[in-house]
N, C-alpha and C positions, 0 to 999 in steps of 0.2 A: 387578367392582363389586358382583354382588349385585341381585336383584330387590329389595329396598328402596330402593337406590340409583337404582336406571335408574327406578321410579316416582316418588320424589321430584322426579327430572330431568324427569319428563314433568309433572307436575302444575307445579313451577316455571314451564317452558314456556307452561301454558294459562294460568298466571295472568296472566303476559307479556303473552299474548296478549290476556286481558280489556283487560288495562291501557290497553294500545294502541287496543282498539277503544272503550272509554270515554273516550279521550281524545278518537278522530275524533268521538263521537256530541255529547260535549260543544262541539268546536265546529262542528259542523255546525247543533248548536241555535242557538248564538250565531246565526251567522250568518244562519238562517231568520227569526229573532227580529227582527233586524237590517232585514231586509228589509222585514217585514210593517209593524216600526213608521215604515218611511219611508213605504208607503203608508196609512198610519192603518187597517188593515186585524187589528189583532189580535186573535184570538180571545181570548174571556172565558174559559176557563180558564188560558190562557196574562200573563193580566196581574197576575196574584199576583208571578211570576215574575221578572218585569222589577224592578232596580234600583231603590230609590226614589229619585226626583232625576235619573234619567238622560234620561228624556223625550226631545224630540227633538235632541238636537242631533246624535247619530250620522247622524240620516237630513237633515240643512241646516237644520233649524227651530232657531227662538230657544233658545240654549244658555239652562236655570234657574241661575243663579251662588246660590243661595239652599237650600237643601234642607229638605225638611219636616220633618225633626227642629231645624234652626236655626229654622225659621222659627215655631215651634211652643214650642221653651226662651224665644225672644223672648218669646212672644207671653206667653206667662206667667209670665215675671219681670216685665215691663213692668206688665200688670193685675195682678198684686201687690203691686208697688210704689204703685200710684194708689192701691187701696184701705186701705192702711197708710196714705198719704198724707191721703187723704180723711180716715180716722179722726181724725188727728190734728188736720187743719184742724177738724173738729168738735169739737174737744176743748177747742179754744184757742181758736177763736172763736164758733160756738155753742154753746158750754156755758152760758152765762149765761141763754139763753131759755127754757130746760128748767130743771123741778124737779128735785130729789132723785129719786123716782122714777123719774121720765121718763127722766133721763141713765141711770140704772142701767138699767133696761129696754132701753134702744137700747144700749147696749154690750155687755151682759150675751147680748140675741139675736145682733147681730153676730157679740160671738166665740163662742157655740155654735151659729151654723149654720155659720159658717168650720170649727169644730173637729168638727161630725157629716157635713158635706157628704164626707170622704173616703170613706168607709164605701159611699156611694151610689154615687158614684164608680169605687169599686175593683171593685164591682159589675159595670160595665161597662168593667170591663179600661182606664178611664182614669186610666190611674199617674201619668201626668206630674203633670195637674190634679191629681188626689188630692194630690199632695207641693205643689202650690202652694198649695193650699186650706191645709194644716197648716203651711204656714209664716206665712199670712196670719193665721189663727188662732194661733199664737204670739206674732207682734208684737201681736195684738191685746191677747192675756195681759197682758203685758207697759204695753201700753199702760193698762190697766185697773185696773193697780195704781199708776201713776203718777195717772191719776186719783182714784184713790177715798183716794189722800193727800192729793192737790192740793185734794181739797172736804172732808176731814178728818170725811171717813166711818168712823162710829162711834170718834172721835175716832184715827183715825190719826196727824194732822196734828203731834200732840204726840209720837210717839215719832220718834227719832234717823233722821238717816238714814241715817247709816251701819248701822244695826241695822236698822229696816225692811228696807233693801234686801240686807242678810242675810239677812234671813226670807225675803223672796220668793223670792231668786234659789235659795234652795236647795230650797223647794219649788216651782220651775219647773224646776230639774236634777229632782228626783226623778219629777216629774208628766209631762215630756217623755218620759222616757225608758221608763217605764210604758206613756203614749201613743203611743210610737212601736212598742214592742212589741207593743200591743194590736190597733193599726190593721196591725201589719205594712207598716211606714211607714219612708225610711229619712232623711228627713228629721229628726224629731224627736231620732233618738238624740247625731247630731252634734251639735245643739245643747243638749242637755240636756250633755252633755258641757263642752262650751264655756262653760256656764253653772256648771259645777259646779265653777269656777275660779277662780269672785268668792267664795264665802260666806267662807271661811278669812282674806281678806284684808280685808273686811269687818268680818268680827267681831273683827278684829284691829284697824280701825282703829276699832270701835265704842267698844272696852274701852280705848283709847288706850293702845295696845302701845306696846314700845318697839322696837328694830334687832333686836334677839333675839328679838322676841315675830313680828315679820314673816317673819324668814328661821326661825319654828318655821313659822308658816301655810304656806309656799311649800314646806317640805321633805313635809309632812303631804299636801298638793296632790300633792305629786311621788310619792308613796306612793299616795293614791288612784289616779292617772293610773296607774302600773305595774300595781295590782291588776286594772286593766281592760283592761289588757295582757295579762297573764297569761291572766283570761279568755278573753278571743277567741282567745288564741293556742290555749292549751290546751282548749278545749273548743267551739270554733267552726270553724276551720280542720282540725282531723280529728273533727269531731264530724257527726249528723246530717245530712243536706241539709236539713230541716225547719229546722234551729235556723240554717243559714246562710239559708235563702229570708226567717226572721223579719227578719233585720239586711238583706235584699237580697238577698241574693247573695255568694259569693266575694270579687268585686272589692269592695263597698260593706265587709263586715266587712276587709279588707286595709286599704282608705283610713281605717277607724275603729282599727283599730291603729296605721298609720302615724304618724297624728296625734295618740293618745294619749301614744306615744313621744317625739314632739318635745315635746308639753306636759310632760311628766312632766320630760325630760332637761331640760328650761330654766328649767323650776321648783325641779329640785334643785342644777343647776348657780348660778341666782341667790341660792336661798335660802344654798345650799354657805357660795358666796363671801362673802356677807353674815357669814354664822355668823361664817368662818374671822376675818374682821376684826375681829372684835368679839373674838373669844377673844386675838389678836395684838395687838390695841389697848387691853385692856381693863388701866383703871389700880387697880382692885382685885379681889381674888381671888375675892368675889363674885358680881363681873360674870365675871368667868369660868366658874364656876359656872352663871351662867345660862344662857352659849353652849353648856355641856356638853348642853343639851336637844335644841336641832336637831343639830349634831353626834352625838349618839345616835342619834337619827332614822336619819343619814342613814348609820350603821355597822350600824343594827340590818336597814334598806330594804336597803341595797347587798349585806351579808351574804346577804338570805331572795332576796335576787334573782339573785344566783348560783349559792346553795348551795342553795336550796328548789325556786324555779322552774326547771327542770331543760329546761324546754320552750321556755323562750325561747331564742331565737338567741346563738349563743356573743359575736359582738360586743358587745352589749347586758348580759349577764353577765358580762363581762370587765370593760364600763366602771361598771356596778355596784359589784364589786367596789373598783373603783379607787378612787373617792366614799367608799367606808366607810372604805380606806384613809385617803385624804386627811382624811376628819374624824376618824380614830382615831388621826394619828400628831400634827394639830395642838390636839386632846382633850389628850395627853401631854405634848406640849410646854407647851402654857398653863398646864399644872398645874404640871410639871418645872421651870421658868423662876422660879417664885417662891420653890425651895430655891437658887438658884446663888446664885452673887457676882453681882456687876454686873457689864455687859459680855458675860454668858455665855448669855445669851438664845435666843442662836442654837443655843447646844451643844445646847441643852433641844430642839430639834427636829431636829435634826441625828442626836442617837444614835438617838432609834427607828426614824427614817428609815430608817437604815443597819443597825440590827437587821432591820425589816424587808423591807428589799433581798435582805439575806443570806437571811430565809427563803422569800423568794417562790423565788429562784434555786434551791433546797435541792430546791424545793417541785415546780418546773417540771426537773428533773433526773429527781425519780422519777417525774413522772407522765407518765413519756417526752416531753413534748414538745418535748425536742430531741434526740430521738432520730428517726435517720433509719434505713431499709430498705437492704439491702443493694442492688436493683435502682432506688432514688433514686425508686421514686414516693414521692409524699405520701401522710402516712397522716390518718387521722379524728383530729379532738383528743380526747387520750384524758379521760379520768376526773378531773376537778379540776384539767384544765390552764388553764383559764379562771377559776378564784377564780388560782393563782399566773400566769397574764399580767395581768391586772388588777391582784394589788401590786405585779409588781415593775416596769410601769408607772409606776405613781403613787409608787412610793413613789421610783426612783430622779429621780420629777418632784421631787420634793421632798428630795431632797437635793441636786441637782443648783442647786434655789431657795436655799438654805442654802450654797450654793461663791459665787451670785454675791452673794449678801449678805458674805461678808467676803472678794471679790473686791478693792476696791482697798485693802484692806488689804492684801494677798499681791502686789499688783503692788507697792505704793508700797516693799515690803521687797524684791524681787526687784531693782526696777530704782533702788534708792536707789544704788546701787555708780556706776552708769551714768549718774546726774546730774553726780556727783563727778568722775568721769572725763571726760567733757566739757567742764567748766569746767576740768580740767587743763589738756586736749592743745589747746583754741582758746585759753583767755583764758593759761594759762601759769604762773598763778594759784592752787595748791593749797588752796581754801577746807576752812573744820573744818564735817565732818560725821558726824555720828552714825545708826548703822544698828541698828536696835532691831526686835521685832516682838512684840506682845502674844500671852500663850499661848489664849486664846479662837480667832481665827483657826486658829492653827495646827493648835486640835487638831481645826476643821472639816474641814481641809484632810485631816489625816491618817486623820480617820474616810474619807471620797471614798476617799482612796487604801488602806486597808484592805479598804471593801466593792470597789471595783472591781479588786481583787486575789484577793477571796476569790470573785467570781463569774465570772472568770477561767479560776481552779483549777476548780468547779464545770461550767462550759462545755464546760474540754477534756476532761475527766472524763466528762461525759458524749457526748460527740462520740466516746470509744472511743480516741482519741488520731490520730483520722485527719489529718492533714496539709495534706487540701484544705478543713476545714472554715473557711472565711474570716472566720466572725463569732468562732472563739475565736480565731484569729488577730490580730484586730482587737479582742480584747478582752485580749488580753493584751500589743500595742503601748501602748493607752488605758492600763492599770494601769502600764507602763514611766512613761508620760509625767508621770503625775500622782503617782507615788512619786518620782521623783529631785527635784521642788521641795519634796517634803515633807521627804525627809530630808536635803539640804541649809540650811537652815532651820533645823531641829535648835538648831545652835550659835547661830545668829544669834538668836532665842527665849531662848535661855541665855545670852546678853549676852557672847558670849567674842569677841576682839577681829578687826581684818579679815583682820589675814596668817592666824589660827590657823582664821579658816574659808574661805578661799583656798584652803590649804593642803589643809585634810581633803577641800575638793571634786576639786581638781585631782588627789588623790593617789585617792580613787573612782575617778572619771573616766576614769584612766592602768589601773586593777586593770579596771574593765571592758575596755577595748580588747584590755590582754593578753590576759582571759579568751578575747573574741573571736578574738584571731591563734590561740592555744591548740584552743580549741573553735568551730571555722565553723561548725558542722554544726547545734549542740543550740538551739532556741529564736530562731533568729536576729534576727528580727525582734525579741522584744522587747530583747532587747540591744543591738540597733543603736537603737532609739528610744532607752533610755537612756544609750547612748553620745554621742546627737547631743542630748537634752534636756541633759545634765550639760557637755556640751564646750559647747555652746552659753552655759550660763550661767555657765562657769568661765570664758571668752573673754569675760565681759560683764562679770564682775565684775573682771576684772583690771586694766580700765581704769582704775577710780579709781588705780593707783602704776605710777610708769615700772619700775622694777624687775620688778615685777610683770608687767607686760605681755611685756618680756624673756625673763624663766624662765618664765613659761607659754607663748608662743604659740615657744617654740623648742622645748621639750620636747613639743608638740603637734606641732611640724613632725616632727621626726624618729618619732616613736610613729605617727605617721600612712602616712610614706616606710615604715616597718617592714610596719604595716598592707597594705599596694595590693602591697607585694611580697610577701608572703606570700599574700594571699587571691588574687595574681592568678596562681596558679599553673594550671595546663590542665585538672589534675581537678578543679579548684573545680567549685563549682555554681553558675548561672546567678546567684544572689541572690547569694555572696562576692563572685562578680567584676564585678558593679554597685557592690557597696562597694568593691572596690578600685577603681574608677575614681574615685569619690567621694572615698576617701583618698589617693590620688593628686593630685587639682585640690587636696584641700584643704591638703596637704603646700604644693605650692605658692606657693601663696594666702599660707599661714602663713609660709613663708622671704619672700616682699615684705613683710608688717608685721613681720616682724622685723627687715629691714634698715632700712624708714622710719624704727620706730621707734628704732632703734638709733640713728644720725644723729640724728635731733629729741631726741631726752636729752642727747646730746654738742650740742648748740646748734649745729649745723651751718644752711645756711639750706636750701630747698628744693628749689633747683638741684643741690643736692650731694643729699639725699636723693634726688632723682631716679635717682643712679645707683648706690646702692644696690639701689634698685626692679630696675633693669636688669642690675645685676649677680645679682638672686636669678632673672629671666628667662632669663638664660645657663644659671643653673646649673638651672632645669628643660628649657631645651634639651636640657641634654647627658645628665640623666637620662632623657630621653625616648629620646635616643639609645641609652643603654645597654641601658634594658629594650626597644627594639626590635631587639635584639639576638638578646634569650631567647625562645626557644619558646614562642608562646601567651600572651603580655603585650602582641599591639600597641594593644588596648584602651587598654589602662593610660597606654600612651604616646603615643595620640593626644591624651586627656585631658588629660595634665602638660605636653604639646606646645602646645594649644590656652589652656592657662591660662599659660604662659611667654608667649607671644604677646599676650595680655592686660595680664600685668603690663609687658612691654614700649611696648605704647603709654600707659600709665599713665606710665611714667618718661617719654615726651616730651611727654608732657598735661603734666610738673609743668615742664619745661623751657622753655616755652612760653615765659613772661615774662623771658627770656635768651638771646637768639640764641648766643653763643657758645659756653654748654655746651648749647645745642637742637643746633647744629651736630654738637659733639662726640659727643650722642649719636647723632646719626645717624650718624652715620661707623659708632660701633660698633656700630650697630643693621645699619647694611649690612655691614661685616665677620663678624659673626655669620652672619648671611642666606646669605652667600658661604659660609661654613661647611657651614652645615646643608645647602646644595645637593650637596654633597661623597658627600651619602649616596645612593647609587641611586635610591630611591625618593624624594626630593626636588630631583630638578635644577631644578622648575618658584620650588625659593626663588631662585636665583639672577638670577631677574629682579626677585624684593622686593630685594636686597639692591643689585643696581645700582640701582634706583631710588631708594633711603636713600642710595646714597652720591652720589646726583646731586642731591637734596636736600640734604644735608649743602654741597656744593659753592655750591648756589643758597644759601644761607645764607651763607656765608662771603662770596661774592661780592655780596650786600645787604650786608652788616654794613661793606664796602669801598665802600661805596657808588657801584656797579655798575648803569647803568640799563640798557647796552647788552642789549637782549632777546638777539642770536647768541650771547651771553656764557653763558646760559644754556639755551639750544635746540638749540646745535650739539654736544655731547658725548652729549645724548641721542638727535640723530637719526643722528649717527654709529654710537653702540653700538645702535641698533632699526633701521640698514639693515643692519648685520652679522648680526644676532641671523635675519632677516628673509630675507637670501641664502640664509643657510645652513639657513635651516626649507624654502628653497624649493629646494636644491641636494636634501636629506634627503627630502624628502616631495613630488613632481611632484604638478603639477597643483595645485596652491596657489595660491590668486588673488594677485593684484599686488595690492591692498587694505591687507588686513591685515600685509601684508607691506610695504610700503613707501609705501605711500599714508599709515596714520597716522601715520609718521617724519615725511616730505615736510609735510604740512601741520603740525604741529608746529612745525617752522621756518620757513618761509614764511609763514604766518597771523599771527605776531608780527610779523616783520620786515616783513609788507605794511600791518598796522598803523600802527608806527613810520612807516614813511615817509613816510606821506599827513599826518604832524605833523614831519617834518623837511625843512627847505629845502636840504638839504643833497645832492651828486650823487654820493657814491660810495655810500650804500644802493643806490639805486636800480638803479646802475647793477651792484652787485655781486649784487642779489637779479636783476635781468634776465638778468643771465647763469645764475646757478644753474636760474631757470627756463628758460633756453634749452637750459640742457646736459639737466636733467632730460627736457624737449619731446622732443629728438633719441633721449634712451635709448630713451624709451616710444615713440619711433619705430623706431628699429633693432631693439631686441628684444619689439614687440610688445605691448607691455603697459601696459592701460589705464591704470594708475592714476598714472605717470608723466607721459603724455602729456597724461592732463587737466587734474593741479594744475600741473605745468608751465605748462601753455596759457592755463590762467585765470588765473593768476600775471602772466604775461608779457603778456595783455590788459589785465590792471589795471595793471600797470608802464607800457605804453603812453598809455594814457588819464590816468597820474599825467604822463608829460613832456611832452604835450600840455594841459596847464592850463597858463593864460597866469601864475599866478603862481610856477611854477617855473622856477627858475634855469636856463639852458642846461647841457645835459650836457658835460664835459670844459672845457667854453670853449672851444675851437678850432674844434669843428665842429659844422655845425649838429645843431640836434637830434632831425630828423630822419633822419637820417645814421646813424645805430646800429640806427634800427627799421626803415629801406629794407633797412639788412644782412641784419637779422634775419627779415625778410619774403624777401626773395629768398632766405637758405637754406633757410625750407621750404618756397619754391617748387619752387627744384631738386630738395629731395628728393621732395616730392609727383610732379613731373614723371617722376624718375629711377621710382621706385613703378608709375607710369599707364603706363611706356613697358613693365616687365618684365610689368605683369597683362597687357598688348597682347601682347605677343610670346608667351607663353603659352600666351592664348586661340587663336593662331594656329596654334602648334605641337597642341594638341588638336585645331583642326582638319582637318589633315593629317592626323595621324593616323588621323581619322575615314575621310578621304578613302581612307587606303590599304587598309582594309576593304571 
């Protein structure tokens, strides 16, 4: 190791050791501490030491719930408040008893013993007071200038008040703040502050500004406020400890920037908004004109507060930036908007927008910031990457405002197709309609979808082409999504009619997918968005003509069937073969609207369309079969399995209101089922399919108008006590329950219903029997579940032939006479039971004996 080494080791060690023992020494003090102050015994150098506010209660005495710095801010907000108070009651009501003079004299001392009392004060290290004293002396200011208007001293009385109280409030920001630096005060500077936030609005409404003339004050305000930012940040916070103890302290200049920030951000953000309004609403060029002022303001502030003040926090220069943005691209716009046509209003903010998109992106590529380290830590933002986050912020805010502004223009064109078609396929009814879309919109549309194309390219370009980088990922899905409504659109703009833009969508549409079977590998994701944005709106628009709907969603079915078999091969990658499963259901999906639709053109009614539906459910059975055939496709097949299964209960949903063909399809629905169980890995259909075709049966047998319930219970607990033998013949140790208990009650729980509403004696008597037979199984072989529905069966049968309004059983014999029988056989066998446990227990005992 080394003699530097083994001495490092040992010095580590003793500091250890300090550690330790200034831990015990510490609370050993506590604890002496502790003690001494339970007996009121504590020495005078030791009472500095003690907590203030802790007093007795460690040692049982009166806990203080109060402490002497609360009790102390109390005490001097409250005598603050009175003597502002006072003032005022003097003001307002003894003013009248007092001369000119006199009034000025008694104020005039007031507020300069209030505003010299700090000085004496601070003298004797009493800060608090001091800060109460200067603020009581401030209101007093304050107050003194409301009076000496109010008595219209040296004629005050006649000047404005909005301009008066301009003048004061701004030499009370400049006097306080003087004051508070002199006094080393830190009261004063926040309110001089505070104060320095009226004059601008003031003298604005003195001159009787206009909306322009307000959001200039507010922006100008918002410029002061950051200057003072800038300040403290830059020369306060790493500057002297001197020039911090003048503002307080650390913490007091922190809470005076904090607050400078929120003044500043609220003032530019009001004034902003104001501006932008006026330049957007302004009905001559003008008054446009006039908005370019704050607006300048706030590009020329936001610019020097990014790009100059280098010292402020990068958040803060970021949203800077973003403000200059937003007033510089809506500067452009306001101007740009008075060369257009009509209509084109929007383009005018829309382009620079999207100019400026493009160069923040440009901007934020080279000044690495999205450039990441090969080891994934984070790095420092480098050099100018907070001027481009801040536009390409704001600026993509503001195009993003310019999509939803000729938003329902772009829906009302997208989904015009799809009004048409619905009044087709319900009312039956082909109304005329026209699909038109003005080129203003579209060319909003197409600018979004260029810039979010071009910062896309820019993204993954800069990301080095990695693969896991998820935001180009996600930037280049976003550019799929919002180019395939752009350039479908296209024709629709150009007034060309529906089949010829039908046509050119669906025929994209089909060139993307093949690309896809062709090429899995390259860009997938954004290919699959525009595979699914384009099919999706090729599928929506095809609805307005039956033909239509025919050749496209059949030429989707199969292009799709193509798709799920090819992607879903074993070397795919994990993302192909999520979309083969996808093109698979959707394959599907697409063969049932084909065949509905197929039927409802031919004017078939819906009973009959139902089995269209069922027959395109067959035939994703049997696909499902076949690709569960191939290596590595049972994905694919569970999918197209689970959507057959789907579209099958679809065709008996439409069957519903027709027993006859509801029947019908259950037959085939259970013949299938019976099929499919065929396959090793599904023998568990075979009990869907007995159940469809015992439905099926139960249908036919209503529609025959069949009330008898055994009509319908007995085929089902016949095939579920075989079903039930043979699981318990296969599998030992299987409970009597599930195995023949929910056959048993199945049929008995109907037929014990029925009876107790028929007067009739062969139920009764043929259900007594069944439960007597069942009684004896679950006797002879044991097993519970026989013997109990039996039992409780054959109780209730009992207690039904003993109701005095039941007819005698047989009529021959009484009708007790069946239940004595039935009672004495399982006495006997109870007895025969009791006699072999006896004989048993006997022979054990012998046994025992011959040991």
């Amino acid at each position: 190791m080394g003699p530097d080494a083994a001495a490092l080791w040992q010095v580590t060690g003793e500091l250890r050791a300090l550690d330790a023992r200034r831990q015990w020494l510490v609370q050993r003090h506590y604890e002496l501490l502790t003690a001494l102050r339970g007996r009121r015994q504590v020495p005078v150098g030791m009472q500095a030491s003690a907590p203030v506010g802790e007093g007795d209660g460690a040692a049982g005495g009166p806990r203080r719930e109060v402490s002497v710095g609360s009790v102390r801010a109390g005490l001097l907000i409250l005598g603050g408040v009175l003597v502002v108070v006072a003032a005022l009651v003097f003001c307002v009501v003894s003013w009248g008893r007092l001369g000119i003079g006199g009034r000025a004299a008694v104020l005039l001392a007031l507020t300069a013993c209030a505003l010299a009392l700090p000085r004496v004060l601070l003298r004797r290290q009493l800060t608090a007071t001091a800060e109460a004293s200067a603020g009581v002396g401030l209101a007093l200011v304050v107050l003194d200038a409301y009076a000496a208007r109010q008595a219209g001293l040296g004629g005050l009385d006649g000047i404005g008040t909005d301009a008066y109280w301009a003048v004061v409030t701004t030499l009370m920001a400049v006097g306080a703040a003087v004051y508070g630096w002199w006094q080393r005060l830190r009261l004063p500077l926040p309110a001089g502050l505070v104060l320095a936030q009226l004059p601008g609005l003031l003298c604005t409404a003195a001159l009787g500004g206009t909306a322009v003339d307000y959001a200039t004050a507010m922006v100008a305000t918002a410029v002061m406020d950051f200057v003072v930012v800038y300040a403290l940040t830059a020369h306060v916070a790493t500057g002297p400890a001197a020039l911090r103890d003048r503002l307080g302290g650390r913490r007091a200049a922190a809470i005076l920037d904090a607050g400078s920030r929120a003044m500043g951000g609220g003032w530019a953000l009001l004034g902003g908004a104001l501006a932008v309004g006026q330049a957007v609403d302004a009905s001559a060029l003008p008054e446009v004109v006039r908005a370019w002022v704050p607006l300048g303001l706030l590009v020329l502030g936001g610019g020097a507060l990014c790009r100059v003040l280098r010292t402020l926090p990068f958040a803060l220069r970021s949203g800077g930036e973003g403000v200059a943005v937003v007033a510089l691209i809506v500067a452009v716009g306001s101007g740009v908007r008075w060369v257009l046509p009509s209509g084109w209003a929007v383009v005018g903010y829309a382009a620079p927008a999207a100019l400026m998109v493009f160069g923040a992106a440009v901007s934020c590529a080279r000044s690495g910031r999205w450039a990441k380290p090969a080891g994934g830590a984070p790095l420092a933002p480098p050099s100018g990457a907070a001027a481009a986050v801040g536009e390409l912020a704001a600026a993509s805010a503001v195009l993003l405002l310019t999509g939803v502004v000729v938003l329902p223009d772009l829906v009302s064109a997208l989904f015009r197709p799809v009004v048409a078609g619905m009044a087709l396929w319900f009312f039956g009814d082909p109304p005329g309609w026209s699909w038109q879309l003005s080129a203003a919109p579209l060319t909003v549309l197409w600018l979004v979808a260029s810039t979010v194309v071009a910062v896309a390219v820019v993204r993954a370009r800069a990301a080095g082409g990695r693969s896991a980088d998820r935001l180009a990922v996600v930037m280049s899905g976003a550019a799929a999504l919002v180019t395939v409504p752009a350039l479908f659109l296209l024709p629709v703009a150009a007034g060309l009619p529906y089949g010829w833009v039908l046509t050119a969508a669906a025929v994209a549409s089909l060139a993307v997918a093949v690309d896809v079977v062709r090429r899995p590998g390259a860009a997938l994701v954004a290919r699959l968005v525009a595979l699914a944005a384009g099919g999706a709106l090729v599928l929506l628009w095809s609805s307005a003509d039956r033909a239509a709907v025919l050749a496209v969603w059949g030429a989707f079915a199969v292009s799709a069937a193509v798709m799920a078999h090819v992607l879903s091969a074993p070397e795919a990658r994990p993302a192909a073969r999520l979309t083969a499963r996808v093109a698979g259901v959707f394959a599907a999906l697409a063969l049932g609207v084909e065949g509905a639709a197929s039927t409802i053109t031919a004017g078939l009614p819906v009973h009959v369309t139902a089995f269209a539906v069922l027959a395109a459910a067959v035939v994703a059975a049997g696909a499902a079969a076949a690709w569960n055939r191939m290596p590595g496709r049972d994905q694919v097949s569970w999918a197209v399995e689970g959507t057959g299964y789907t579209l099958a209960a679809v065709a008996l949903a439409l069957t519903a209101a027709h027993p006859g063909a509801l029947s019908l399809a259950l037959a085939a629905s259970g013949v299938v089922g019976l099929a499919i169980a065929l396959r090793p890995d599904r023998r568990r259909a075979a009990l869907a399919g007995t159940v469809l075709l015992l439905a099926s049966s139960w249908v036919r047998l209503a529609m025959s108008g069949v009330t008898t319930p055994e009509a319908y219970t007995l085929p089902v607990t016949a095939a579920a006590l075989v079903i039930g033998h043979r699981r318990r013949a296969s599998i030992p140790g299987t409970s009597s329950w599930p195995t023949y208990g929910g056959p048993l009650v199945a049929t008995m729980l109907p037929s014990l219903t029925a009876m107790w509403g028929d007067g009739g004696w062969v139920r009764p008597l043929l259900l007594g029997t069944a439960a007597l037979l069942a009684t004896v199984v679950g006797v002879r072989a044991r097993l519970q579940a026989p013997l109990v529905v039996g039992g409780g069966v054959l109780v209730l049968v009992g207690l039904h032939e003993l109701a005095p309004a039941v007819v005698q059983v047989l009529g021959l014999l009484p009708r007790w006479v069946p239940l004595a029988a039935a009672g004495l056989l399982l006495l006997l066998l109870g007895a025969t039971y009791d006699r072999r446990i006896g004989e048993a227990r006997r022979l054990r005992e012998k046994v025992r004996g011959l040991g």
